[in-house]
KEVEXKE-441395 format. One line per field, with one value per atom (N, C-alpha, C): residue number from 1; residue in one letter; atom name; x negated, y, z. Coordinates in pm, 1 decimal. Each point is the difference from the previous one (the first is absolute). Layout:
resi	NUM,...
resn	a,...
name	CA,...
c1	X,...
c2	Y,...
c3	Z,...
***
This chain:
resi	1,1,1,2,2,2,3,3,3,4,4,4,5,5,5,6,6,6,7,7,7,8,8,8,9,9,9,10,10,10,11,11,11,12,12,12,13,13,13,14,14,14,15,15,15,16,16,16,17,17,17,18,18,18,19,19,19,20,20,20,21,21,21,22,22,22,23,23,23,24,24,24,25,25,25,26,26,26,27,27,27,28,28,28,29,29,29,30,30,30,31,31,31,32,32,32,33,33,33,34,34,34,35,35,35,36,36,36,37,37,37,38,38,38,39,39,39,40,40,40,41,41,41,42,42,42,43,43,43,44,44,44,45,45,45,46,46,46,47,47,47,48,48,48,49,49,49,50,50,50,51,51,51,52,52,52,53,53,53,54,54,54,55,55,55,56,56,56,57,57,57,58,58,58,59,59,59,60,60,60,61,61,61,62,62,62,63,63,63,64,64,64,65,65,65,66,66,66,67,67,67,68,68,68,69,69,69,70,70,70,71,71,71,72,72,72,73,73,73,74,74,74,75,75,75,76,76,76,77,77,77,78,78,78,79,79,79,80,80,80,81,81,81,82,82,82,83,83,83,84,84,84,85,85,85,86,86,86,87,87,87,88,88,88,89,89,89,90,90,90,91,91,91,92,92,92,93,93,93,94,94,94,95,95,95,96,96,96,97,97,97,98,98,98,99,99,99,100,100,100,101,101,101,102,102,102,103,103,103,104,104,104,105,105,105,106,106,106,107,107,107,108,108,108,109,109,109,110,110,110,111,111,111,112,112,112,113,113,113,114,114,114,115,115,115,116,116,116,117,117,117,118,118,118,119,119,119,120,120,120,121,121,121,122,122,122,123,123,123,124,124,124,125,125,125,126,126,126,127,127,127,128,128,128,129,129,129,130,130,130,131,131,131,132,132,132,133,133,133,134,134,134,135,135,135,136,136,136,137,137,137,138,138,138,139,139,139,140,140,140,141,141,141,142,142,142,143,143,143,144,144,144,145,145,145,146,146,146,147,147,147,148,148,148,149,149,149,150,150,150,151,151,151,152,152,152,153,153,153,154,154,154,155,155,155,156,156,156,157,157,157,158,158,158,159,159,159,160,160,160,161,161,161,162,162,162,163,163,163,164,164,164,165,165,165,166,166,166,167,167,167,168,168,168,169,169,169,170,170,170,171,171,171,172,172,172,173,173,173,174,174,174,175,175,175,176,176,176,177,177,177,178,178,178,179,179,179,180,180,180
resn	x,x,x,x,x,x,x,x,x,x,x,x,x,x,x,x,x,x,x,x,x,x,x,x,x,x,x,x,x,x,x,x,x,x,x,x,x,x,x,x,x,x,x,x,x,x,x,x,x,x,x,x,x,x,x,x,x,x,x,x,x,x,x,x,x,x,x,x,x,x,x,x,x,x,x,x,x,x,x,x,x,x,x,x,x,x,x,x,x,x,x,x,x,x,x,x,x,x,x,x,x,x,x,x,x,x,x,x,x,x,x,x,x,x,x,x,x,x,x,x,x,x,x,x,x,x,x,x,x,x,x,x,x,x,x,x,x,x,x,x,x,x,x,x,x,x,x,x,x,x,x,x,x,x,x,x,x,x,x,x,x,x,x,x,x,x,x,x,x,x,x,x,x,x,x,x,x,x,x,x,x,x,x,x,x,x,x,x,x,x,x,x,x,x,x,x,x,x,x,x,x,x,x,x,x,x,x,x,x,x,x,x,x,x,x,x,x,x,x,x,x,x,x,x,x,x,x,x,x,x,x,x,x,x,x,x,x,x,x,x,x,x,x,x,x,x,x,x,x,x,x,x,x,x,x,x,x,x,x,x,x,x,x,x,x,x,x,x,x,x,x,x,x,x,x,x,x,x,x,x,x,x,x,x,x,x,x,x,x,x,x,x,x,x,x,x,x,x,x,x,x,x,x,x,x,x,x,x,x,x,x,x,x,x,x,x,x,x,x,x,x,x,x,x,x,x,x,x,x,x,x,x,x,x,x,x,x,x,x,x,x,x,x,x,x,x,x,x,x,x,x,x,x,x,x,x,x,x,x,x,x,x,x,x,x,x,x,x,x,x,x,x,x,x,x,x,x,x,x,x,x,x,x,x,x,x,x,x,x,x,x,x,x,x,x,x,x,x,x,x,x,x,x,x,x,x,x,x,x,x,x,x,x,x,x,x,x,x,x,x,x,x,x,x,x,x,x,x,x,x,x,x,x,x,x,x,x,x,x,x,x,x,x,x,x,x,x,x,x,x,x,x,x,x,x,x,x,x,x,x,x,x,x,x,x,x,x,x,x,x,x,x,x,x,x,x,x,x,x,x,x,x,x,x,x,x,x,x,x,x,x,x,x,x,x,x,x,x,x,x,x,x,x,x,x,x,x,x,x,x,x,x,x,x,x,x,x,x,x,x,x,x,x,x,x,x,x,x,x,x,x,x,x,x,x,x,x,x,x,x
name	N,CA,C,N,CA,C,N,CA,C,N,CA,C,N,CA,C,N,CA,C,N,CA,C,N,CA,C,N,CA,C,N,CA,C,N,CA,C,N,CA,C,N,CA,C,N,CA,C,N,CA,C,N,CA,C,N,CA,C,N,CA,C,N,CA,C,N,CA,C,N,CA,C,N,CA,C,N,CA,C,N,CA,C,N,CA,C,N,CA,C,N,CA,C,N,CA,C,N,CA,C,N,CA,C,N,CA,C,N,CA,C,N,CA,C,N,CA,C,N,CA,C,N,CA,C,N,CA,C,N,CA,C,N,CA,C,N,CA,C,N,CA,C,N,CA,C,N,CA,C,N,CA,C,N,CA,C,N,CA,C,N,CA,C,N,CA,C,N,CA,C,N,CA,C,N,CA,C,N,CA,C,N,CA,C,N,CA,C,N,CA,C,N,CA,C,N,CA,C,N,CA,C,N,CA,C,N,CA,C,N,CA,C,N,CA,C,N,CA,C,N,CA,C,N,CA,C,N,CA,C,N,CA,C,N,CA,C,N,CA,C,N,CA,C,N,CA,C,N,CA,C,N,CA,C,N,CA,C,N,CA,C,N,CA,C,N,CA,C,N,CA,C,N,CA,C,N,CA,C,N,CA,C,N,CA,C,N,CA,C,N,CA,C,N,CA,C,N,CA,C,N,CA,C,N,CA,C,N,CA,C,N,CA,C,N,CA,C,N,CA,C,N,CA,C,N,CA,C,N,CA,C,N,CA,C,N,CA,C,N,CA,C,N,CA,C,N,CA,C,N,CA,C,N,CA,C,N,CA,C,N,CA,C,N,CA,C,N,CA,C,N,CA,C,N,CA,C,N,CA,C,N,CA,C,N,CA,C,N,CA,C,N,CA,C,N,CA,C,N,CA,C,N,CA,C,N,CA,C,N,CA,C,N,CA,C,N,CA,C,N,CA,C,N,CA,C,N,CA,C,N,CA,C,N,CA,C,N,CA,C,N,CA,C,N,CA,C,N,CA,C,N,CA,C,N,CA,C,N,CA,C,N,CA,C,N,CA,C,N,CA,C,N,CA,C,N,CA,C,N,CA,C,N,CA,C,N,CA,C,N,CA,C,N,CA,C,N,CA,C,N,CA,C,N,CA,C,N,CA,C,N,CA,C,N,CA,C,N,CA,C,N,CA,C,N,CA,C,N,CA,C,N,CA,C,N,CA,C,N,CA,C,N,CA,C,N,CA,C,N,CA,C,N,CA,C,N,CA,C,N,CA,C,N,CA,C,N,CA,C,N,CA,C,N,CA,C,N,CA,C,N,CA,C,N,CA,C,N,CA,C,N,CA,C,N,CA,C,N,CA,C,N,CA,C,N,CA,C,N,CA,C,N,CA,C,N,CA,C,N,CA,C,N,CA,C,N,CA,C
c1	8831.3,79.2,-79.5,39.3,-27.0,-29.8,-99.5,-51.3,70.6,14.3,28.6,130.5,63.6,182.4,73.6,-78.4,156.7,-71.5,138.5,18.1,-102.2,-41.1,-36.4,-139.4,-18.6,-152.7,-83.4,-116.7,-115.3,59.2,34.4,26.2,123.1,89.3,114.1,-37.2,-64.9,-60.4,-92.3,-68.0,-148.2,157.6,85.1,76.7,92.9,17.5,97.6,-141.7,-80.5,-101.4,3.4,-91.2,-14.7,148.8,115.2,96.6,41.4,-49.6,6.8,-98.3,-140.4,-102.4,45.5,66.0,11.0,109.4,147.6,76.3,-21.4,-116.7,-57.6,-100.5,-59.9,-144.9,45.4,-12.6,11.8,99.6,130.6,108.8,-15.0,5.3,-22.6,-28.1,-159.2,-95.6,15.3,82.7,-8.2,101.8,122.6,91.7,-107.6,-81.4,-86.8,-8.3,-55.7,-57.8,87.5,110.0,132.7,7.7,23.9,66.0,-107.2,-126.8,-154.1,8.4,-7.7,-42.4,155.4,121.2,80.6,-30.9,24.7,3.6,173.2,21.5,94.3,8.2,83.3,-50.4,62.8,80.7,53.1,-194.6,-28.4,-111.0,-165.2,49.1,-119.3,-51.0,-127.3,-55.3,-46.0,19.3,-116.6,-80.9,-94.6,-69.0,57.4,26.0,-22.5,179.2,108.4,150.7,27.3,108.8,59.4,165.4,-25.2,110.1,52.0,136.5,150.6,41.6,-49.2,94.6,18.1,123.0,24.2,-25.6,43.2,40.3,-111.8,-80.3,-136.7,-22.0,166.3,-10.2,29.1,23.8,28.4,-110.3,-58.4,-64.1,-131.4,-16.7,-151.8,-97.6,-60.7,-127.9,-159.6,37.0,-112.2,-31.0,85.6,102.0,0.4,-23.2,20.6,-55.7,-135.5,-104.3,-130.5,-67.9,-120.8,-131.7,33.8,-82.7,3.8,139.3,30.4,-82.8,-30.9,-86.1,3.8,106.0,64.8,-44.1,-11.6,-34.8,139.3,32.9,140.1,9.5,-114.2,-41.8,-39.6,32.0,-74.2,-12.5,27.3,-48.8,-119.0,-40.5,-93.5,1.1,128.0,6.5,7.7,-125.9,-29.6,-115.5,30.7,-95.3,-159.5,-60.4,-78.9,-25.6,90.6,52.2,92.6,23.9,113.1,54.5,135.0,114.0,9.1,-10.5,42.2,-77.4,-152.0,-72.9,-46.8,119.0,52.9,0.6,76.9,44.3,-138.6,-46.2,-63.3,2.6,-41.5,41.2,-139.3,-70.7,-156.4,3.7,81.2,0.5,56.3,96.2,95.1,-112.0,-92.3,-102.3,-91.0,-23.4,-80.8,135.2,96.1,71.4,2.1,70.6,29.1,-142.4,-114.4,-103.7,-55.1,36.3,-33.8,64.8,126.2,144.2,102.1,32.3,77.8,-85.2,-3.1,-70.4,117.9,-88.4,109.1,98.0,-1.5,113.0,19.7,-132.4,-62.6,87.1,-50.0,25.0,161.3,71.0,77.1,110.8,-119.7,93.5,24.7,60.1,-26.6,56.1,-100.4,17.9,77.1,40.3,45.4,-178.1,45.4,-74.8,-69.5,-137.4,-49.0,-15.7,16.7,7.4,-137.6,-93.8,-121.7,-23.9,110.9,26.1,114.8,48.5,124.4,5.7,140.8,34.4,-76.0,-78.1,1.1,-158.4,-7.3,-104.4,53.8,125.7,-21.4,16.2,-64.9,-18.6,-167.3,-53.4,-171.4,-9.7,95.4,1.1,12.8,63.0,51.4,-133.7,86.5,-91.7,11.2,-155.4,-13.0,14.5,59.5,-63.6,44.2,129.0,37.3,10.3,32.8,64.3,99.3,40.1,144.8,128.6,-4.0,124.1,72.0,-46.7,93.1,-80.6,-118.9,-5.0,107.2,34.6,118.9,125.2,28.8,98.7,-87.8,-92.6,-48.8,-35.4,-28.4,-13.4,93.7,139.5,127.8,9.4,28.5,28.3,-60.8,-180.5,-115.0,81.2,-7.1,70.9,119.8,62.8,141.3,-0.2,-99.3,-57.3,-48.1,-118.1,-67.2,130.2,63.8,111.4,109.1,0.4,77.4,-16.5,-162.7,-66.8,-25.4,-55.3,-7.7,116.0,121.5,171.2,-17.0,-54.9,54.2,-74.1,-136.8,-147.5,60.8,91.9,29.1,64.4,114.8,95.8,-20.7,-76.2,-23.1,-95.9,-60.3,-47.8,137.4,71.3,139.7,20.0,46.5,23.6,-112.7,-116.8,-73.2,-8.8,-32.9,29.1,81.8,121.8,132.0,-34.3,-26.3,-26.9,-49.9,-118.2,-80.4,65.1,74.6,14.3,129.9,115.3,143.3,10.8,65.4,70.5,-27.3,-16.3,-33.3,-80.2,-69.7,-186.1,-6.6,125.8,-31.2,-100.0,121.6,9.6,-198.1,18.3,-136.2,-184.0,81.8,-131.1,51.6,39.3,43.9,-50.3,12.0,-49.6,-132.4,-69.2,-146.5,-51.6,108.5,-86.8,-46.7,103.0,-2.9,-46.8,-33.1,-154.7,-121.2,41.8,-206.2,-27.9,135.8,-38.0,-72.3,64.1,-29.7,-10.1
c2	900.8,-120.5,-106.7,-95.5,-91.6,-120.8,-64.5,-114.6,-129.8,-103.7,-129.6,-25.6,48.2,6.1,16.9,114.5,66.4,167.2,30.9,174.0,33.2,-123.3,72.0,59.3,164.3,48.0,-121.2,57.7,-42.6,64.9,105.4,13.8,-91.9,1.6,-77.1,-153.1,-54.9,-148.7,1.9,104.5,-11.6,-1.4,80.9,37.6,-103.6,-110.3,-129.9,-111.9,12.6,-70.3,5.9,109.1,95.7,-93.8,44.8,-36.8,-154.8,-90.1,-129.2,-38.9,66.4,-46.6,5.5,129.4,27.2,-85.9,-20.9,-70.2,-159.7,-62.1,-135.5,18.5,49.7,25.5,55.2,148.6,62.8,-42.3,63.7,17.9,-131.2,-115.8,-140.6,-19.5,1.8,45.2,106.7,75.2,115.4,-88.8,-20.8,-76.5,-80.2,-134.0,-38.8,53.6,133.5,75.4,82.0,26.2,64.1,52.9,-167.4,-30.8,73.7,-51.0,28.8,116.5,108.7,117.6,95.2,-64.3,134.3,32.9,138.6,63.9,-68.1,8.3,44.3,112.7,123.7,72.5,-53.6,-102.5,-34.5,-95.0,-32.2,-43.8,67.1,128.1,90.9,-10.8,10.0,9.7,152.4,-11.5,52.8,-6.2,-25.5,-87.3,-130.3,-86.8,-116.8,-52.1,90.4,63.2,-20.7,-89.0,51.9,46.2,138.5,118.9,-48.7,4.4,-17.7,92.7,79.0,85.4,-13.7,58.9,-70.3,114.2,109.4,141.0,74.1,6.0,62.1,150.6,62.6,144.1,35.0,-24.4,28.2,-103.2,-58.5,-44.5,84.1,5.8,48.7,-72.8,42.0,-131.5,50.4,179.9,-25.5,-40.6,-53.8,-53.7,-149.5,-81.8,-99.7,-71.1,39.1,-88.7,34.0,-142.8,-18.2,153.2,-2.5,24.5,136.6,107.0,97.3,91.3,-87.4,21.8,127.7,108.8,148.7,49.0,-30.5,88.9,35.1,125.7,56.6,52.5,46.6,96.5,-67.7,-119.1,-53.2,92.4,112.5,124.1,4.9,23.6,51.2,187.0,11.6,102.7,-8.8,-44.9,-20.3,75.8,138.7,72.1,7.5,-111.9,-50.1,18.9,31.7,11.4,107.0,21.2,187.1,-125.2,-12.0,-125.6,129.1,99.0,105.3,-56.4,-64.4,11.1,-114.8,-83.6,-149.6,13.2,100.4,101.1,99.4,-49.1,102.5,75.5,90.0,89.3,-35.2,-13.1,-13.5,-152.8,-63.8,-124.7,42.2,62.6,49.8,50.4,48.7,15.9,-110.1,-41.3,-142.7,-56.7,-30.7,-95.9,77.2,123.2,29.9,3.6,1.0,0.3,-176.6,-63.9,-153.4,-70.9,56.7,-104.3,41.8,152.7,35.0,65.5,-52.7,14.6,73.5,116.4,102.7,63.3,18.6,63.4,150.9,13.0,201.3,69.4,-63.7,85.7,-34.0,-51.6,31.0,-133.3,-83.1,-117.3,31.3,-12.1,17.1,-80.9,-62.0,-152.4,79.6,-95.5,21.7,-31.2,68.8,1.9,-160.2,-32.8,-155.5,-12.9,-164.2,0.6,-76.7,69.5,9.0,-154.4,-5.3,-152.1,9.1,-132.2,-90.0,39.6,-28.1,-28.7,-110.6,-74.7,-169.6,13.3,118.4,-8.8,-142.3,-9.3,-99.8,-151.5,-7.6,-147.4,-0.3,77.4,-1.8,-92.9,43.4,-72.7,-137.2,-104.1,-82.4,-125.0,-67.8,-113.5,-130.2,19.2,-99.5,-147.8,-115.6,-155.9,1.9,63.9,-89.0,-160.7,-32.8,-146.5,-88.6,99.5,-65.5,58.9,38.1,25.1,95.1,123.7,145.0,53.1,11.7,112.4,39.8,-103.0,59.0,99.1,-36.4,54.8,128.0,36.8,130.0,66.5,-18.9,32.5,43.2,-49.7,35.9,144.7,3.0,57.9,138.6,-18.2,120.7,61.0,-106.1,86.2,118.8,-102.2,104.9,123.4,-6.6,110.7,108.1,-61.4,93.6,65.5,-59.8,42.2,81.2,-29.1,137.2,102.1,7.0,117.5,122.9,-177.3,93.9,61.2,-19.6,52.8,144.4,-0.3,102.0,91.7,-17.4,65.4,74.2,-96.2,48.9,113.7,-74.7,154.8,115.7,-10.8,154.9,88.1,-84.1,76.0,87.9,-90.5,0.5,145.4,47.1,200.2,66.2,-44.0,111.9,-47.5,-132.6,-15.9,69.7,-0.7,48.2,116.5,73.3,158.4,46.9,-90.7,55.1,-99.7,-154.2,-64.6,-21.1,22.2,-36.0,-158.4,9.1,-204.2,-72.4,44.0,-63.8,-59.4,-13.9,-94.7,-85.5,33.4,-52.9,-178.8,-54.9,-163.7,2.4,94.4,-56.4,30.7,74.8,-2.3,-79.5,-73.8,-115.3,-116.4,7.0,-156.4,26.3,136.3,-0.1,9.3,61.0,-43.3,-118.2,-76.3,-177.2,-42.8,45.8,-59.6,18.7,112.3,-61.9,-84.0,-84.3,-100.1,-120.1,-30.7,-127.2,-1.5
c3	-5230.5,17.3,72.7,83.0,82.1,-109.6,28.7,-80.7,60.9,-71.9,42.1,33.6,-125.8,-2.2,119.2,54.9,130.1,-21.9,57.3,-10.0,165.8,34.7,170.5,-29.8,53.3,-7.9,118.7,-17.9,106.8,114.0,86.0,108.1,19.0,-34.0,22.5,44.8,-104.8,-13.9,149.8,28.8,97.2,152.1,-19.2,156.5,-4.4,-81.2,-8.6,65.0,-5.6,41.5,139.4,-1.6,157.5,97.9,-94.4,105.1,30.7,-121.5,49.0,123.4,-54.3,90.9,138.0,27.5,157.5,48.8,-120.1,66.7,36.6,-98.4,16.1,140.7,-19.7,92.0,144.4,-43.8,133.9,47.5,-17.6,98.4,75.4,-88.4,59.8,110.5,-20.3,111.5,117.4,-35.8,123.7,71.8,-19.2,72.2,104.3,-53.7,40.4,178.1,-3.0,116.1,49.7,-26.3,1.0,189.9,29.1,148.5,85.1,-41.2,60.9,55.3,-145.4,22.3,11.9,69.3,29.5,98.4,102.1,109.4,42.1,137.4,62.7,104.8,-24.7,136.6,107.5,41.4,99.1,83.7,-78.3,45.1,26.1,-15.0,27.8,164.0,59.5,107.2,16.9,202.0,7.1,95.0,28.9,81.0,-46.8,143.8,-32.9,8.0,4.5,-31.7,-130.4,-17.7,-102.0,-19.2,-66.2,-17.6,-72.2,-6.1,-85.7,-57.8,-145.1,-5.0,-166.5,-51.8,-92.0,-152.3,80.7,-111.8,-17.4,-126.6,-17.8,2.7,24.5,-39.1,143.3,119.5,150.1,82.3,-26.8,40.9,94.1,114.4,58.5,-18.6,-101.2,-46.6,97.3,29.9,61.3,144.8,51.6,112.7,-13.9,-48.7,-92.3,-87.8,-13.2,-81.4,77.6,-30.9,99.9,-88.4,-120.9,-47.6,-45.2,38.1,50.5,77.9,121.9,125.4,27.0,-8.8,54.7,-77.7,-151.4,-110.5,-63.9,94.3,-115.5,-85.0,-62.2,-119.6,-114.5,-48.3,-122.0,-106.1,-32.1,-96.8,9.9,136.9,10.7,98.3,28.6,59.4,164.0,18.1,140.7,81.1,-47.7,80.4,-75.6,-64.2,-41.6,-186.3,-18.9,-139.1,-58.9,-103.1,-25.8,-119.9,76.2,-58.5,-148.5,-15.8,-112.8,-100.6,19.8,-92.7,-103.3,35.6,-46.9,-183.2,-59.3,-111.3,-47.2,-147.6,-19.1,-135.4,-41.0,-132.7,-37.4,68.8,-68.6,-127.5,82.7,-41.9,-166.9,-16.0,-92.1,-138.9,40.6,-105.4,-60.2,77.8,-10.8,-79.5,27.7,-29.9,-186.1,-18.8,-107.3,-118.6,26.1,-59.0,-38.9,96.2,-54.7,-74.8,52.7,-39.1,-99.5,-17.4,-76.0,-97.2,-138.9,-107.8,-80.3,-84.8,-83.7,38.6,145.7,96.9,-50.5,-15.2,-31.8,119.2,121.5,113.7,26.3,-85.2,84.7,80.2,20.1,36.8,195.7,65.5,156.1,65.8,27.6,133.0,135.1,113.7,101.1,75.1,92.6,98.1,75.4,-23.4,-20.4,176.4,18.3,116.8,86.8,60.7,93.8,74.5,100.2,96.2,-31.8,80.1,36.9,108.2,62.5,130.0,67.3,2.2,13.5,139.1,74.4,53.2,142.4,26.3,84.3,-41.1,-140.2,-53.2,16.4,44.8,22.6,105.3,99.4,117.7,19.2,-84.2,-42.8,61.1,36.7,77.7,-154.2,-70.9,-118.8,41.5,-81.7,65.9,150.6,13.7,178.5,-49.5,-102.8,-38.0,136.1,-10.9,82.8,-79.2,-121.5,-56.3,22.0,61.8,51.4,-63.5,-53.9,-101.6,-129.8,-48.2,-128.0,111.3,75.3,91.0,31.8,44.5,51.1,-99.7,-153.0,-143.9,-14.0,-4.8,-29.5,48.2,154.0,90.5,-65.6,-5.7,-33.7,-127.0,-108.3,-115.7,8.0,90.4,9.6,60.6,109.8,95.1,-100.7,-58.9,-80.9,-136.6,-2.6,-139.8,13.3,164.2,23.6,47.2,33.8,41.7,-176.6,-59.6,-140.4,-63.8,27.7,-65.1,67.3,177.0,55.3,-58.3,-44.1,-12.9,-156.9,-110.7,-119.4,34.3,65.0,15.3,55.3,105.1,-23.5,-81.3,-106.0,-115.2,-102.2,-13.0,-91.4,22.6,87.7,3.3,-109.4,49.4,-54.7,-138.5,-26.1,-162.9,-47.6,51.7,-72.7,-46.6,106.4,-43.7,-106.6,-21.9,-137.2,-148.2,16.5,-92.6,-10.6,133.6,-44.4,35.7,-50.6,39.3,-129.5,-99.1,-81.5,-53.5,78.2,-1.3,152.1,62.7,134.5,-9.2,-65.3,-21.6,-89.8,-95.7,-20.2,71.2,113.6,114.1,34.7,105.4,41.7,-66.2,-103.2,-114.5,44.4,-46.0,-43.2,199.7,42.1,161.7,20.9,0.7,31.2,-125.2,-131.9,-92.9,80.1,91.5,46.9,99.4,77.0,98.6,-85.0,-126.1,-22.1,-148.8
***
C-alpha cells in the first residue's frame, strides 16, 4: 500500500511528476526554439540555388542538396561497400548473451542493424550560419529515410521465409531501436 493517504504507488507518483516537469519546463522551452530549428524543403540549396520542392517522398535529393554532392548510395552500396552487409546475425549473439537474461536459448532477435543510410549527412557543410543548414538537414534526413525503407524492404522476403508475418512489426521496432 502507498503511504501518505492516496492509493498512488511510487511509479505512478514518480510518472505524474516526470509529466508535469516536461509540460512546465520542456515543452515550454522547446516551443521557445521551435521556429529556429524547423527545416523547410522548399528552402533547400544547392550550391548557391535555392530548390523548391515540396514532397519528401518524390523528391531528387541527390539532385538537390548541396551536401548530396552525387552521393546516390547513402547505404553505402557504392561499389566501395556490400549494401548486404548493413544486417548482421553475428550481432544476434552478442545481443542474446548480454541482454536477454533466462531466455535458455530460446529468445531470437531480428537481425541487428551495422550502419544507417545517412552516409550523405558526412558531407554536410557544419556552421554555414546563414540559416540553410536546418533546410539541407531536413532534406538529408528524408534522403537518408528513404533509402533506409527501401534498404528494409528488401530484407522483408527473406525474413518471411524463415519467421512468417508475424514478427514482421517487431523487427521493425527493434530495427529503428538501434538508430536512437
Amino acid at each position: 500500500p502507498a503511504q501518505g493517504g492516496t492509493d498512488k504507488g511510487a511509479k505512478e507518483v514518480l510518472d505524474e511528476f516526470g509529466q508535469q516537469v516536461y509540460n512546465e519546463k520542456v515543452k515550454n522551452e522547446a516551443e521557445t526554439y521551435k521556429e529556429a530549428l524547423t527545416g523547410q524543403l522548399s528552402q533547400v540549396s544547392i550550391n548557391s540555388e535555392t530548390i523548391t520542392f515540396t514532397d519528401p517522398c518524390t523528391s531528387e535529393y541527390d539532385k538537390h542538396t548541396t551536401s548530396a554532392n552525387g552521393n546516390t548510395k547513402p547505404c553505402g552500396n557504392d561499389g566501395k561497400e556490400d549494401d548486404s552487409k548493413r544486417f548482421s546475425k553475428n550481432r544476434i549473439a552478442e545481443y542474446d548473451e548480454k541482454k536477454i537474461r533466462g531466455s535458455n536459448d530460446g529468445a531470437c532477435p531480428p537481425y541487428r542493424r551495422l550502419s544507417l543510410c545517412n552516409k550523405n549527412m558526412v558531407n554536410m557543410i557544419p556552421n554555414n550560419n546563414d540559416g540553410k543548414a536546418k533546410h539541407d538537414l531536413l532534406a538529408d534526413v528524408c534522403y537518408a529515410a528513404k533509402h533506409e525503407g527501401e534498404s528494409l524492404k528488401n530484407y522483408h522476403p527473406q525474413y518471411k521465409l524463415t519467421y512468417g508475418d508475424s514478427q514482421i512489426c517487431t523487427v521493425l521496432a527493434r530495427s529503428f531501436a538501434d538508430i536512437g
